[in-house]
Biopython code that builds the backbone (N, CA, C, O; Angstrom):
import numpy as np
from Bio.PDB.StructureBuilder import StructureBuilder

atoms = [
    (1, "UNK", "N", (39.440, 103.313, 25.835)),
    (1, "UNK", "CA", (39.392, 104.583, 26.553)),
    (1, "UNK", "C", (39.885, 104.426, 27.991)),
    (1, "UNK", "O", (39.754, 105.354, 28.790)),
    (2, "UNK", "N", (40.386, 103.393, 28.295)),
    (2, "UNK", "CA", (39.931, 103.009, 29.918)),
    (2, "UNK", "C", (41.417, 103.286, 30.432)),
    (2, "UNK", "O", (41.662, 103.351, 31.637)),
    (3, "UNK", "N", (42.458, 103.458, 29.385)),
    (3, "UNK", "CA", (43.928, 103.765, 29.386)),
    (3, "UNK", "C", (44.246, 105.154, 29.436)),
    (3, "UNK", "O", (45.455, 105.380, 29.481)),
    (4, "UNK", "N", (43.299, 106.400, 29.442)),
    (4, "UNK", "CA", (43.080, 107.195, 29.314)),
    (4, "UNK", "C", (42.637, 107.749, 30.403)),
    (4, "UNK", "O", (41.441, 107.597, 30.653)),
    (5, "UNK", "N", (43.501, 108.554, 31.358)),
    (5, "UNK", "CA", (43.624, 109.447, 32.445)),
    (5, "UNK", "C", (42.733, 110.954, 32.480)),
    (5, "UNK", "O", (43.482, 111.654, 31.798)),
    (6, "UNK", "N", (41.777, 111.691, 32.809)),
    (6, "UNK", "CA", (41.392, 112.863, 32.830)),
    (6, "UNK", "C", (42.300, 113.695, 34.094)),
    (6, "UNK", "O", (42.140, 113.593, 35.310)),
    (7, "UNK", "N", (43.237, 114.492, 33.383)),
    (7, "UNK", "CA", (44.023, 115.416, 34.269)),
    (7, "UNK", "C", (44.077, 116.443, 34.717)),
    (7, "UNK", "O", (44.809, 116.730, 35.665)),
    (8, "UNK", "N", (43.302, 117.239, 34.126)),
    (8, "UNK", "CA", (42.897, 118.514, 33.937)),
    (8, "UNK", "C", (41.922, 119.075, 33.064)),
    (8, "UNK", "O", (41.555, 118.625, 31.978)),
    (9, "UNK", "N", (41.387, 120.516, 33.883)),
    (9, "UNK", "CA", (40.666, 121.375, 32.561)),
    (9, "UNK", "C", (41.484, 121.799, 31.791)),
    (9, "UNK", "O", (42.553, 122.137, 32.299)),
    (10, "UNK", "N", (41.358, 121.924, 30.578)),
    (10, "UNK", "CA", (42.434, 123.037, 29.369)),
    (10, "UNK", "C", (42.514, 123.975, 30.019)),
    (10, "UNK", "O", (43.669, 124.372, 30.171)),
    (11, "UNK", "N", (41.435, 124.766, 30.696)),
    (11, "UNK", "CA", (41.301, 126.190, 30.954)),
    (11, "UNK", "C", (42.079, 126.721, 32.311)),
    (11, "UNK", "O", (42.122, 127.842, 32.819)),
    (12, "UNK", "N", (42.716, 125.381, 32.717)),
    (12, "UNK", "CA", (43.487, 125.407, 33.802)),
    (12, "UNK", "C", (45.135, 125.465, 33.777)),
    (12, "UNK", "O", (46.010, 125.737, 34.599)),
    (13, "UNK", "N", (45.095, 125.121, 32.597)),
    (13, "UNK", "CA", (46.689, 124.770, 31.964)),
    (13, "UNK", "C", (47.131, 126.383, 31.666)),
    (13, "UNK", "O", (46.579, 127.198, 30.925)),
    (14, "UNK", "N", (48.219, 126.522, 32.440)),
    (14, "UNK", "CA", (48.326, 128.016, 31.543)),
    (14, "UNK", "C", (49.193, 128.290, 30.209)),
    (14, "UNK", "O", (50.193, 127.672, 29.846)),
    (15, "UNK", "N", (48.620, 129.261, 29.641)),
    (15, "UNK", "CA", (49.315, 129.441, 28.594)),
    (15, "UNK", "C", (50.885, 129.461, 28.275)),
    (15, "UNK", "O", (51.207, 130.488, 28.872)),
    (16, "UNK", "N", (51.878, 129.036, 27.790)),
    (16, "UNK", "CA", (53.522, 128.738, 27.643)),
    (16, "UNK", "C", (53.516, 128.534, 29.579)),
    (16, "UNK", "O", (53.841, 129.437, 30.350)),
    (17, "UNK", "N", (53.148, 127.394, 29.922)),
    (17, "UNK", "CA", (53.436, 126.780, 31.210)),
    (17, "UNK", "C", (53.089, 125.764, 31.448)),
    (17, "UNK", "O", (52.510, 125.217, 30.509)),
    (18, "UNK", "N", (53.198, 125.052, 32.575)),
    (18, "UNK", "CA", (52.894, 123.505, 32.754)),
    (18, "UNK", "C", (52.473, 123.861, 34.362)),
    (18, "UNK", "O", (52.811, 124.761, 35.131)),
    (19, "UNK", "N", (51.425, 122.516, 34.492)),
    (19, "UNK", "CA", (51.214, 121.834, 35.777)),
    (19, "UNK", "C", (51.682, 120.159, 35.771)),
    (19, "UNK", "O", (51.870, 119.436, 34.793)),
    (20, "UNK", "N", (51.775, 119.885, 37.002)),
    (20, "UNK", "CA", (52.418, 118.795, 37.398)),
    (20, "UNK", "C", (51.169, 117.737, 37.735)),
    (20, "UNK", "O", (50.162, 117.956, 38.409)),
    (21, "UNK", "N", (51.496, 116.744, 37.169)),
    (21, "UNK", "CA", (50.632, 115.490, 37.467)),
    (21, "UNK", "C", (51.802, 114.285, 38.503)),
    (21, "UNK", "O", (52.861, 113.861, 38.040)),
    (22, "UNK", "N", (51.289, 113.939, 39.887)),
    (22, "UNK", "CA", (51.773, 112.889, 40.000)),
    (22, "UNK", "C", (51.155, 111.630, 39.911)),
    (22, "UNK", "O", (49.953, 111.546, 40.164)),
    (23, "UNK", "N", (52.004, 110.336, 39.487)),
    (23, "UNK", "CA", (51.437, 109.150, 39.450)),
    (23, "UNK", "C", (52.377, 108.452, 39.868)),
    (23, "UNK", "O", (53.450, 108.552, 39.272)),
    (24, "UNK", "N", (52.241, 107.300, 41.310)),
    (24, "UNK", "CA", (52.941, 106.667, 41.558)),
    (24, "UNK", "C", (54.627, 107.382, 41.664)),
    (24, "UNK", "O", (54.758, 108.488, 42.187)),
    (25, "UNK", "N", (55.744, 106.687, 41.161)),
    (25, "UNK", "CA", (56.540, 107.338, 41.615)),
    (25, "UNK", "C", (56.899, 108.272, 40.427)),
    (25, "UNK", "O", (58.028, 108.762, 40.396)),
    (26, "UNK", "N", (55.753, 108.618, 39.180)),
    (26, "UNK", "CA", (56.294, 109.446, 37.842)),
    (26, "UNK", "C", (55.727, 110.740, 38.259)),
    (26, "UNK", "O", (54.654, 110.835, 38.855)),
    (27, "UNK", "N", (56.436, 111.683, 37.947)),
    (27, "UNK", "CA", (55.930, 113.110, 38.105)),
    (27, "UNK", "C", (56.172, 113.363, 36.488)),
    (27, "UNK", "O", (57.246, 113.236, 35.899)),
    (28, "UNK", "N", (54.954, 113.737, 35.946)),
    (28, "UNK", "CA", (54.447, 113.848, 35.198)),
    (28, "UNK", "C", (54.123, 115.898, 34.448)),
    (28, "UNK", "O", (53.218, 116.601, 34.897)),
    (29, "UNK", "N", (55.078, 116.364, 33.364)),
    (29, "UNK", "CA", (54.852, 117.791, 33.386)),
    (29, "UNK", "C", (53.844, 117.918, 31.975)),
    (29, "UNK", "O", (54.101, 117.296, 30.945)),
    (30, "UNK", "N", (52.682, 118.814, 32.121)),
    (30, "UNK", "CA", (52.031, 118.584, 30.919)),
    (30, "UNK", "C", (51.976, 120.330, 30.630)),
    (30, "UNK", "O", (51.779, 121.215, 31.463)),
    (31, "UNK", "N", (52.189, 120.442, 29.349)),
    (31, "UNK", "CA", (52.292, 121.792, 28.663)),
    (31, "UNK", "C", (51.547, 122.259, 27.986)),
    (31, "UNK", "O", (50.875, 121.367, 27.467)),
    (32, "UNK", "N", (51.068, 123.834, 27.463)),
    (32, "UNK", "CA", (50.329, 124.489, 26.871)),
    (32, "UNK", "C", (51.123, 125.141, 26.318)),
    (32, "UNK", "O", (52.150, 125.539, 26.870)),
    (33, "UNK", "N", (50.812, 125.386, 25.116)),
    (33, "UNK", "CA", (52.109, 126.104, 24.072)),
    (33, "UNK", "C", (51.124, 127.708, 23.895)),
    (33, "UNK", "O", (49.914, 127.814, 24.097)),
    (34, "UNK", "N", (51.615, 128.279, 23.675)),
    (34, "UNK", "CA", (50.877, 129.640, 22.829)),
    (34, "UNK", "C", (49.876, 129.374, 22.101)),
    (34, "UNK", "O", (48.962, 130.196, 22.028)),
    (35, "UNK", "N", (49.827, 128.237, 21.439)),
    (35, "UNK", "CA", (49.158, 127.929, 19.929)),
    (35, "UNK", "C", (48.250, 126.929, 20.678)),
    (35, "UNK", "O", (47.483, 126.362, 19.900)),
    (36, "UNK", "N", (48.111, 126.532, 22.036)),
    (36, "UNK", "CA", (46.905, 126.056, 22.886)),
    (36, "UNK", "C", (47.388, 124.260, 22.549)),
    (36, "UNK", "O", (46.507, 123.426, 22.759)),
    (37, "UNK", "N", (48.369, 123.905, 22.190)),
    (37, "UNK", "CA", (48.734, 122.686, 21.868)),
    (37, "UNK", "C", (48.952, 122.063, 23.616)),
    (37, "UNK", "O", (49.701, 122.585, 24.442)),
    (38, "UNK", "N", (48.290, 121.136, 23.794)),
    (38, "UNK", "CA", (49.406, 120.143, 25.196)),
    (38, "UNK", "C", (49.996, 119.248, 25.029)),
    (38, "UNK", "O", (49.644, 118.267, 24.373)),
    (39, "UNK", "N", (51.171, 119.432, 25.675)),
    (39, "UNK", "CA", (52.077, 118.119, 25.770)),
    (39, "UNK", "C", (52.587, 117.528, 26.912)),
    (39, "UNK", "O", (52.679, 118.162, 27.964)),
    (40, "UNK", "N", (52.991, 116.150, 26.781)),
    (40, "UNK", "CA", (53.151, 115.917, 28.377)),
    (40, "UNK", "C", (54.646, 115.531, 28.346)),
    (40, "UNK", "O", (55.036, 115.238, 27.216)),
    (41, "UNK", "N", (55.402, 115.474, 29.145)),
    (41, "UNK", "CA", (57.042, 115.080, 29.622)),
    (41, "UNK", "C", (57.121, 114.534, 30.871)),
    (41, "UNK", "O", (56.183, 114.787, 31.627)),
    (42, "UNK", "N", (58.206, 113.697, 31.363)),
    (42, "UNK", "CA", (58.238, 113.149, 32.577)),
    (42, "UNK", "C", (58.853, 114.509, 33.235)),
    (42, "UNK", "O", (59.662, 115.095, 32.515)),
    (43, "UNK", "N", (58.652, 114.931, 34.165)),
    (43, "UNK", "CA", (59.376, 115.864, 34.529)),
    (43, "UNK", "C", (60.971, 115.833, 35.089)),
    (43, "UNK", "O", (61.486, 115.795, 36.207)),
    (44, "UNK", "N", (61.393, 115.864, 33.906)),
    (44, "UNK", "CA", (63.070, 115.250, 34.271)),
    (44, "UNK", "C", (63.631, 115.845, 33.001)),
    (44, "UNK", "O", (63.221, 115.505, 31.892)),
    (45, "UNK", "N", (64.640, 116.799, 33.203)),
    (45, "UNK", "CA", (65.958, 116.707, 31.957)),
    (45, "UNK", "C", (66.690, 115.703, 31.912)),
    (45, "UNK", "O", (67.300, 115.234, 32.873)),
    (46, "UNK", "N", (66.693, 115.227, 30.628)),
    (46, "UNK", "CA", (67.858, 114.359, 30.618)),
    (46, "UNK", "C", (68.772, 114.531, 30.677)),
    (46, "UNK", "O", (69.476, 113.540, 30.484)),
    (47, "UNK", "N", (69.488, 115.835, 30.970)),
    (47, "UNK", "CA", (70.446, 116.125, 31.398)),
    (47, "UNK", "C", (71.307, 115.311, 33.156)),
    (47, "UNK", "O", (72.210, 114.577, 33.557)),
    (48, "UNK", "N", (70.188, 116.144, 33.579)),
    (48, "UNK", "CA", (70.751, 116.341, 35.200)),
    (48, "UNK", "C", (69.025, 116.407, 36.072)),
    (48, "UNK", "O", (68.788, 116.878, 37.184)),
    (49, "UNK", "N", (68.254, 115.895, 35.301)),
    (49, "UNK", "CA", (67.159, 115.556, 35.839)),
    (49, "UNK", "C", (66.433, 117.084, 36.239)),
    (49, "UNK", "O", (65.300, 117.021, 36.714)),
    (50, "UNK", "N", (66.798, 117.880, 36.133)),
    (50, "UNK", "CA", (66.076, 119.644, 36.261)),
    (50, "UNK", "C", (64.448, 119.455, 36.025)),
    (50, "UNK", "O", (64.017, 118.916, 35.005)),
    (51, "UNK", "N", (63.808, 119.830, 36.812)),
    (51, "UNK", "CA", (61.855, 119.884, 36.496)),
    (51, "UNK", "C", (61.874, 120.662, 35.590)),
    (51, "UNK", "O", (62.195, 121.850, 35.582)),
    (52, "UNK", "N", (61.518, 119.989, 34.771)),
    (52, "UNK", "CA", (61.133, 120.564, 33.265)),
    (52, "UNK", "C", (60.148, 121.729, 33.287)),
    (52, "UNK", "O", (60.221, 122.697, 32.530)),
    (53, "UNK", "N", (59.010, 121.503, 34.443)),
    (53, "UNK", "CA", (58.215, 121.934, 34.862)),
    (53, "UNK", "C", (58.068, 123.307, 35.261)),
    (53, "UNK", "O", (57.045, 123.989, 35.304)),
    (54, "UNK", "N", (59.438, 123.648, 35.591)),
    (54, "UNK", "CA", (59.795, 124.963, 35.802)),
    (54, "UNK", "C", (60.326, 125.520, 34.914)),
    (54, "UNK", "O", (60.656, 126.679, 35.168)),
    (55, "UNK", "N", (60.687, 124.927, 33.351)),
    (55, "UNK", "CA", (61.016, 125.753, 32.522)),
    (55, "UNK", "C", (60.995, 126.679, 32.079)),
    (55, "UNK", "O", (60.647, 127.412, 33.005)),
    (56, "UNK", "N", (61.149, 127.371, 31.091)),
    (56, "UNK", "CA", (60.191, 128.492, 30.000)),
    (56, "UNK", "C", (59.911, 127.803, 28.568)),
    (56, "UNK", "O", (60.797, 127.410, 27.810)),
    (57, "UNK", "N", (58.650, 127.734, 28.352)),
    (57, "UNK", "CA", (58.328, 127.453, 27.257)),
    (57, "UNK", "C", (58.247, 128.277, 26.096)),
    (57, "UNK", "O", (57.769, 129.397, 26.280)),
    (58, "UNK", "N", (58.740, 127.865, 24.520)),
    (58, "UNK", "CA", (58.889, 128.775, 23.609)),
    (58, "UNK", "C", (58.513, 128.067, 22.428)),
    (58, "UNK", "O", (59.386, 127.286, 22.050)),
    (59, "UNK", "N", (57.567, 128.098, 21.789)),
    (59, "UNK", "CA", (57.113, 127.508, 20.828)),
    (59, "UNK", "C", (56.706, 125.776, 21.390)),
    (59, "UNK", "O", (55.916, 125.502, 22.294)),
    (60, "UNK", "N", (57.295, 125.048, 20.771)),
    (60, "UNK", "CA", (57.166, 123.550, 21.071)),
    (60, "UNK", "C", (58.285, 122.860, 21.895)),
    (60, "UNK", "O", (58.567, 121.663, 21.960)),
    (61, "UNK", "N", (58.873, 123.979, 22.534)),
    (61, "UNK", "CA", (60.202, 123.618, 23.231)),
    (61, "UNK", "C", (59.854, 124.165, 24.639)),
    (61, "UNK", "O", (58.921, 124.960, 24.749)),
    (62, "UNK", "N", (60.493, 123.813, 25.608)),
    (62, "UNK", "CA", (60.911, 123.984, 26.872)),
    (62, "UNK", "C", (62.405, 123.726, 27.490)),
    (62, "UNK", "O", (62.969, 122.638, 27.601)),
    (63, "UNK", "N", (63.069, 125.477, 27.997)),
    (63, "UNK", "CA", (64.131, 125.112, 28.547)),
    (63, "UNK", "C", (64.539, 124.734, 30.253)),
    (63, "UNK", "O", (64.075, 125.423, 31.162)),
    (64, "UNK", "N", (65.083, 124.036, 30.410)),
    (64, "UNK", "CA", (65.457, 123.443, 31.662)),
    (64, "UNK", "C", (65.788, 124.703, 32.625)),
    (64, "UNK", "O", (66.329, 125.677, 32.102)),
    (65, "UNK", "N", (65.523, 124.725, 33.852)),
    (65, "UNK", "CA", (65.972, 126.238, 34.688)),
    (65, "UNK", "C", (67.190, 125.765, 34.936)),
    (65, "UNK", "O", (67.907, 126.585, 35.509)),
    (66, "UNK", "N", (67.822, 124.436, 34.643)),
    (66, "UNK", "CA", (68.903, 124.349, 36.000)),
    (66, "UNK", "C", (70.207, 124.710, 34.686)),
    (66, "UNK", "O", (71.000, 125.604, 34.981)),
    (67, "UNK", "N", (70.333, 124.218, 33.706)),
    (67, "UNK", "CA", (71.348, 124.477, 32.673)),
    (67, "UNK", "C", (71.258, 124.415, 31.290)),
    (67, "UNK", "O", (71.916, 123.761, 30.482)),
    (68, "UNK", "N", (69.965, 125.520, 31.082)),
    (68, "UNK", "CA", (69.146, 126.052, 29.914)),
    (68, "UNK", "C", (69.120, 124.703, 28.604)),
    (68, "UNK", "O", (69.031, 124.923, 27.396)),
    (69, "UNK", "N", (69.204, 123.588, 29.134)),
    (69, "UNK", "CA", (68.759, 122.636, 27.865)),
    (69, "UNK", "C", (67.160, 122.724, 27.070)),
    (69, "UNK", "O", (66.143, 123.150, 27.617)),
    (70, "UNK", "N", (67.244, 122.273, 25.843)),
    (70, "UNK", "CA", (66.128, 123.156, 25.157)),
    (70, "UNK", "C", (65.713, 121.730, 24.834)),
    (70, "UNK", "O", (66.447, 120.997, 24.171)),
    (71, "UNK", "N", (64.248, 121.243, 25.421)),
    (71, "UNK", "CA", (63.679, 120.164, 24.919)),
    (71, "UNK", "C", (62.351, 119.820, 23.988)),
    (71, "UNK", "O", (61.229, 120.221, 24.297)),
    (72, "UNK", "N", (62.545, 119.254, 23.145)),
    (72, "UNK", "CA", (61.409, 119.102, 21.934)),
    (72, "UNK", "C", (60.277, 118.817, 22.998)),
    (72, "UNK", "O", (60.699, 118.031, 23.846)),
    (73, "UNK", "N", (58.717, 119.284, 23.265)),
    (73, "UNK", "CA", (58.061, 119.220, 23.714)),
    (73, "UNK", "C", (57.330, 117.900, 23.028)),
    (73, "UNK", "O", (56.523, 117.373, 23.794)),
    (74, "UNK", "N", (57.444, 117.334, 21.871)),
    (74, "UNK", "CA", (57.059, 116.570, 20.772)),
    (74, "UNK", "C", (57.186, 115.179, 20.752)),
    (74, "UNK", "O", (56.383, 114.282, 20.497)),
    (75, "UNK", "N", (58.750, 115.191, 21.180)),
    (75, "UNK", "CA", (59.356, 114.210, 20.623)),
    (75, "UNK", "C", (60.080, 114.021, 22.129)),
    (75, "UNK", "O", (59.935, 112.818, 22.348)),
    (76, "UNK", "N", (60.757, 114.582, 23.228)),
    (76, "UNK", "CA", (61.326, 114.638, 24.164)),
    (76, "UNK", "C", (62.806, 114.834, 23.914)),
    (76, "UNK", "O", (63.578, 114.730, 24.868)),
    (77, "UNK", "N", (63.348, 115.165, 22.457)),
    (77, "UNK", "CA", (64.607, 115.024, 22.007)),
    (77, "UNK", "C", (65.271, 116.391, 22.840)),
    (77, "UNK", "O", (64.497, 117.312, 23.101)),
    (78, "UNK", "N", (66.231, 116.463, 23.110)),
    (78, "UNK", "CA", (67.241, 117.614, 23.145)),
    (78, "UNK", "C", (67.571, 118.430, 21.833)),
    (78, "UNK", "O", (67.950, 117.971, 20.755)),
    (79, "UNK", "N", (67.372, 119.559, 22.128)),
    (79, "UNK", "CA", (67.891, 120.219, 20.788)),
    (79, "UNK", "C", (69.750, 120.452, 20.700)),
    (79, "UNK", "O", (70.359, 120.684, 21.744)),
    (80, "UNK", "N", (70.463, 120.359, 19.411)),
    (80, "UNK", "CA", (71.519, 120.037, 19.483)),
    (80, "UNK", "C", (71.956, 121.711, 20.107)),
    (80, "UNK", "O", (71.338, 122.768, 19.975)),
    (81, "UNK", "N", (73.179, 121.436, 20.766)),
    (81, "UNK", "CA", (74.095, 120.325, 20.297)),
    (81, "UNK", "C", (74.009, 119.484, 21.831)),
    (81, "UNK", "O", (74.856, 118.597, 21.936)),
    (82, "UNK", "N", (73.396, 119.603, 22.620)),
    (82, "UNK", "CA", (72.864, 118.589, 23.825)),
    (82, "UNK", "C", (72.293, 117.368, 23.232)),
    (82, "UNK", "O", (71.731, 117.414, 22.137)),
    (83, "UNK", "N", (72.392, 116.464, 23.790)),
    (83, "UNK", "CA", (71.545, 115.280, 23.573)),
    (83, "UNK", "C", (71.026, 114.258, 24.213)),
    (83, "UNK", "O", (71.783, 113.502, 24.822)),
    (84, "UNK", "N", (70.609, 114.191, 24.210)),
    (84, "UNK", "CA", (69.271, 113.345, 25.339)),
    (84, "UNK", "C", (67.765, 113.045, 24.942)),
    (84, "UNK", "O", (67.301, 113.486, 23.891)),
    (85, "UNK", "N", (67.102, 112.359, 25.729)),
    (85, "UNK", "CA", (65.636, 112.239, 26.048)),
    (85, "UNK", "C", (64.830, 112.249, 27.085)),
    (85, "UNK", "O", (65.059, 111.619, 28.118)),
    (86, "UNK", "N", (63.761, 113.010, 26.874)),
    (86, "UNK", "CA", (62.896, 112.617, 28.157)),
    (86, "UNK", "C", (61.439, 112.532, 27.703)),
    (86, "UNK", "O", (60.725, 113.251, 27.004)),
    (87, "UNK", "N", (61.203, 110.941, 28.613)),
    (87, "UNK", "CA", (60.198, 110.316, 28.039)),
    (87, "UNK", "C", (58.640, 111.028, 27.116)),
    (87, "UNK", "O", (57.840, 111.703, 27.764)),
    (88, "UNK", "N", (58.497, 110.861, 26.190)),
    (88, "UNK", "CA", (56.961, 111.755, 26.316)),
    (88, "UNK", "C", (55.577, 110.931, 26.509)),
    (88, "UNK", "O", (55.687, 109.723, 26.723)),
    (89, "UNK", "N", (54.896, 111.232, 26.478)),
    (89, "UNK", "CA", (53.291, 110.595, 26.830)),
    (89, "UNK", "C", (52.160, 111.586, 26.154)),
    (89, "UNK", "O", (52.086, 112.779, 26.446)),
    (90, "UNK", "N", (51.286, 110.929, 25.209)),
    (90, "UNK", "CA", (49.852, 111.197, 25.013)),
    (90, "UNK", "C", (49.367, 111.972, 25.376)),
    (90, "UNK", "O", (49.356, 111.892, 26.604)),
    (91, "UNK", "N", (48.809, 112.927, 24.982)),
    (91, "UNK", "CA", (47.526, 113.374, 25.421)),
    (91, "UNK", "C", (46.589, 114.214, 23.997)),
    (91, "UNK", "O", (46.861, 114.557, 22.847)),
    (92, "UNK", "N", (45.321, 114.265, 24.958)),
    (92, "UNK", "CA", (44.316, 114.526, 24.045)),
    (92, "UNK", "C", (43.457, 115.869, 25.188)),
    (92, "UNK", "O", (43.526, 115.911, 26.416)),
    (93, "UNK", "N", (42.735, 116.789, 24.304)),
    (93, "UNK", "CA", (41.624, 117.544, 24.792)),
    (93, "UNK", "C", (40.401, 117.377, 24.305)),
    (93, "UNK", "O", (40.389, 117.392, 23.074)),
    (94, "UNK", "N", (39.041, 117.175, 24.970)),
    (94, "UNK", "CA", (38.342, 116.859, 24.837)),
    (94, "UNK", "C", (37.542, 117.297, 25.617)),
    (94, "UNK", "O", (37.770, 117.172, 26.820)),
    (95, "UNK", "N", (36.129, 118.070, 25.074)),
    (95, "UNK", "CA", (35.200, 118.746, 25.330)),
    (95, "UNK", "C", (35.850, 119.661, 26.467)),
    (95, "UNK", "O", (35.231, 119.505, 27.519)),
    (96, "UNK", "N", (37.067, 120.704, 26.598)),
    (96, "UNK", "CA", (37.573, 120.610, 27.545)),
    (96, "UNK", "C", (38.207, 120.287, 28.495)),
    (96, "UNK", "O", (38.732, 121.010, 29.342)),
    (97, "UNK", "N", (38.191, 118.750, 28.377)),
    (97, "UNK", "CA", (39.355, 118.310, 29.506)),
    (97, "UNK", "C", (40.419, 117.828, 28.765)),
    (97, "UNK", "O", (40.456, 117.537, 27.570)),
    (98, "UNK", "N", (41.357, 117.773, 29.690)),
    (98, "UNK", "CA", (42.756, 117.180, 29.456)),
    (98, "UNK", "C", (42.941, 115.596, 29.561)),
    (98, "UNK", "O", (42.979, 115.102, 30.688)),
    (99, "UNK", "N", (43.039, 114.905, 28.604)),
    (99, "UNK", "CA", (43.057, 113.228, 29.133)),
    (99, "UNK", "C", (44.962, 113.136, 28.763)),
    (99, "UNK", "O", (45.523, 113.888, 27.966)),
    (100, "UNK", "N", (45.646, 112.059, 29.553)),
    (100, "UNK", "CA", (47.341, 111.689, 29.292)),
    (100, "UNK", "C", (46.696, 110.352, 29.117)),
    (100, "UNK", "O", (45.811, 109.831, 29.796)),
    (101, "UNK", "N", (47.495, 109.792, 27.780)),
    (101, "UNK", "CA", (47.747, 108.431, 28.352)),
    (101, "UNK", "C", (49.260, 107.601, 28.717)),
    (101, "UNK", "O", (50.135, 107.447, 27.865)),
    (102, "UNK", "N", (49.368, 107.133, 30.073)),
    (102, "UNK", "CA", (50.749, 106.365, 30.782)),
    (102, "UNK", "C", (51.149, 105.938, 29.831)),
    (102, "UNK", "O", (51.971, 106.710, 29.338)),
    (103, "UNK", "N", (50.943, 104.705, 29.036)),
    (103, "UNK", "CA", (50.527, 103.576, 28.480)),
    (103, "UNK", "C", (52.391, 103.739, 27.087)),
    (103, "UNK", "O", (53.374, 103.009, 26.957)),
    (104, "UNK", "N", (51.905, 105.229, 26.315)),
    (104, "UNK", "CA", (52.385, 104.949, 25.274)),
    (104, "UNK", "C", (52.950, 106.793, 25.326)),
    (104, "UNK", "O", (52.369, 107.809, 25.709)),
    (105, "UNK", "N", (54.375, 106.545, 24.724)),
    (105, "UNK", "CA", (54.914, 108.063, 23.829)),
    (105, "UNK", "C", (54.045, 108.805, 22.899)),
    (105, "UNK", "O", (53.098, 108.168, 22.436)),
    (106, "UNK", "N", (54.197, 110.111, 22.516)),
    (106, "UNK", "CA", (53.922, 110.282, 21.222)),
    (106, "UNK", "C", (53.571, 109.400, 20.061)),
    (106, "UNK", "O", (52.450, 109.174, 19.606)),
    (107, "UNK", "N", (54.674, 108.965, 19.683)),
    (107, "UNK", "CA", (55.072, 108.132, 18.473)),
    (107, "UNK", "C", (55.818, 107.064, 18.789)),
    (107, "UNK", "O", (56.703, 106.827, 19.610)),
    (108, "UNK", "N", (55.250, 106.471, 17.941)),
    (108, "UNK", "CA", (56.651, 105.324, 17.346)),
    (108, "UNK", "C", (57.956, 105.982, 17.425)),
    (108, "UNK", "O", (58.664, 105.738, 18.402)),
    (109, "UNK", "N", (58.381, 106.827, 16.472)),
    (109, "UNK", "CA", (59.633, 107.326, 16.373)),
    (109, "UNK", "C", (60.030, 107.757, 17.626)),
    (109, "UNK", "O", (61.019, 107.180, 18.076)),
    (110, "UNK", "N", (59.298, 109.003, 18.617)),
    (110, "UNK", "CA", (59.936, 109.435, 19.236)),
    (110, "UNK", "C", (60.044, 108.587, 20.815)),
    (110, "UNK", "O", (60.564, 109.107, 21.801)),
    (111, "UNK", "N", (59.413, 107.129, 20.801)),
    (111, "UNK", "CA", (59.795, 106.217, 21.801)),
    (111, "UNK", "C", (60.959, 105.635, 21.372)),
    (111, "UNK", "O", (61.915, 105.518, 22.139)),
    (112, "UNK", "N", (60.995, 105.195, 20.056)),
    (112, "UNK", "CA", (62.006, 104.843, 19.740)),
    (112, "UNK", "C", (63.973, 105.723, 19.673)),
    (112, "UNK", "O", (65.147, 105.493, 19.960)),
    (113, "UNK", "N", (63.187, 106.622, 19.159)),
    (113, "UNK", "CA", (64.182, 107.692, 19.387)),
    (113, "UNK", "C", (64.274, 108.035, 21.245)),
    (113, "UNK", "O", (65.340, 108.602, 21.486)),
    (114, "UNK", "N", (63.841, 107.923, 21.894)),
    (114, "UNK", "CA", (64.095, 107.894, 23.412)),
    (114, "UNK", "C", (64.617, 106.308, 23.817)),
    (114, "UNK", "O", (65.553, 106.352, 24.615)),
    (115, "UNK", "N", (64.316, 105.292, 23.537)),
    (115, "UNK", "CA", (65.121, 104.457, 23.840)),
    (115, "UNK", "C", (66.420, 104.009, 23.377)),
    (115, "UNK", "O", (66.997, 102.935, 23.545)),
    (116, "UNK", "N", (66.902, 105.517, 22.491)),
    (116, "UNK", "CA", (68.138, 104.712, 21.787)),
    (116, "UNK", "C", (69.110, 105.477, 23.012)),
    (116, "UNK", "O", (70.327, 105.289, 23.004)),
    (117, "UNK", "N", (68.320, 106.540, 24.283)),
    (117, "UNK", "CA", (69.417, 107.388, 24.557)),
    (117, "UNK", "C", (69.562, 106.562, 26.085)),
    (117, "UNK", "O", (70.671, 106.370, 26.583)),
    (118, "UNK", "N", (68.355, 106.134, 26.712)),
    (118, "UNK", "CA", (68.657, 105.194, 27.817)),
    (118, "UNK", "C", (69.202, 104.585, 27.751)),
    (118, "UNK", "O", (69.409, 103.836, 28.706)),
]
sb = StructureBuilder()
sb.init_structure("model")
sb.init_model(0)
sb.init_chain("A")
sb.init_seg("    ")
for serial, (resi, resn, name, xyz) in enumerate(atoms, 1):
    if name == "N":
        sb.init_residue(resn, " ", resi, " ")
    sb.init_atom(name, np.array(xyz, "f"), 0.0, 1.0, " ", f" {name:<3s}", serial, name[0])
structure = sb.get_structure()
């Protein structure tokens, strides 16, 4: 558990929006979908680096403000025909709060699938 960050209340996260976590030099964007799901992203397009943070969120996606790239909230993939990654990270809700963990991606796949684009 000790890898495990408390970042927020849920009840603070707004609905299809993000708040910003910083750590060290990662700025950190964590999301609330409609469907009350969170997810976290480095706050960076892989594009052109755009704060994700300021996106619009639409289902499990978020588009970039600076040149509407549409990113898997999931997986950090770009939706085609763009392509890229941006990193994702853990998280969990619990009794209310928001925990990230640094540590590790989503998945297997979708770290892996992000290190094939660095």
């Amino acid at each position: 558990m000790s890898d495990w960050i408390a970042i927020a209340k849920f009840d603070d996260l707004p609905r299809m929006g993000a708040r910003v976590v910083q750590f060290d030099t990662v700025r950190v964007a964590v999301f609330r979908t409609s469907s009350d799901e969170v997810f976290a992203v480095k706050d960076a397009c892989p594009h052109r680096g755009g704060p994700l943070s300021q996106g619009i969120v639409h289902g499990t996606l978020v588009t970039c403000p600076l040149h509407n790239w549409r990113i898997d909230l999931a997986t950090g993939e770009a939706v085609q025909p763009d392509r890229g990654c941006a990193h994702t990270y853990q998280t969990r809700v619990e009794a209310g709060q928001v925990y990230l963990r640094l540590a590790a991606g989503k998945s297997a796949a979708a770290t892996e699938s992000c290190a094939s684009h660095a």
